[in-house]
N, C-alpha and C positions, 0 to 999 in steps of 0.2 A: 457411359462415363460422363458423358455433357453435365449430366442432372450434378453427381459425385464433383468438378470442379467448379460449377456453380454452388454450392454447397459451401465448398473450401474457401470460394471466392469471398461469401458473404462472413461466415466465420473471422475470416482473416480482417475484413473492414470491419466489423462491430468488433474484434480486440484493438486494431490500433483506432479508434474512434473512443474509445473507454476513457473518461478522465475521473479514475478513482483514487484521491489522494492516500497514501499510503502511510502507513503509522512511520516511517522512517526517513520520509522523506526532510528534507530542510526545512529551517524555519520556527516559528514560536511554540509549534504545538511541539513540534519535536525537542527544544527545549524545554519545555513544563512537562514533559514525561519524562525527563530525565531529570531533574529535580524531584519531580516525586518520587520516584525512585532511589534516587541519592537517600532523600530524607528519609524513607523506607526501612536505608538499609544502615542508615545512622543510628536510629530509632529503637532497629534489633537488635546494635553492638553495642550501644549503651546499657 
């Protein structure tokens, strides 16, 4: 079992080590995807 929660130990520190910005997260990109999108959907109701 030693091996099995060192395993889990390392796992668990490389996910909260992770700094992957997420499509949702706050911020400029998050608003120009939602603009594009807006404009999208303007686009196909015209």
């Amino acid at each position: 079992m030693k091996t099995n929660t060192r395993f889990i130990k390392s796992v668990v520190a490389a996910a909260a080590d992770e700094k992957t910005v997420m499509p949702w997260a706050r911020g400029t990109r998050r608003a120009a995807f939602i603009a594009k999108r807006k404009a999208e959907l303007d686009r196909k109701a015209a």
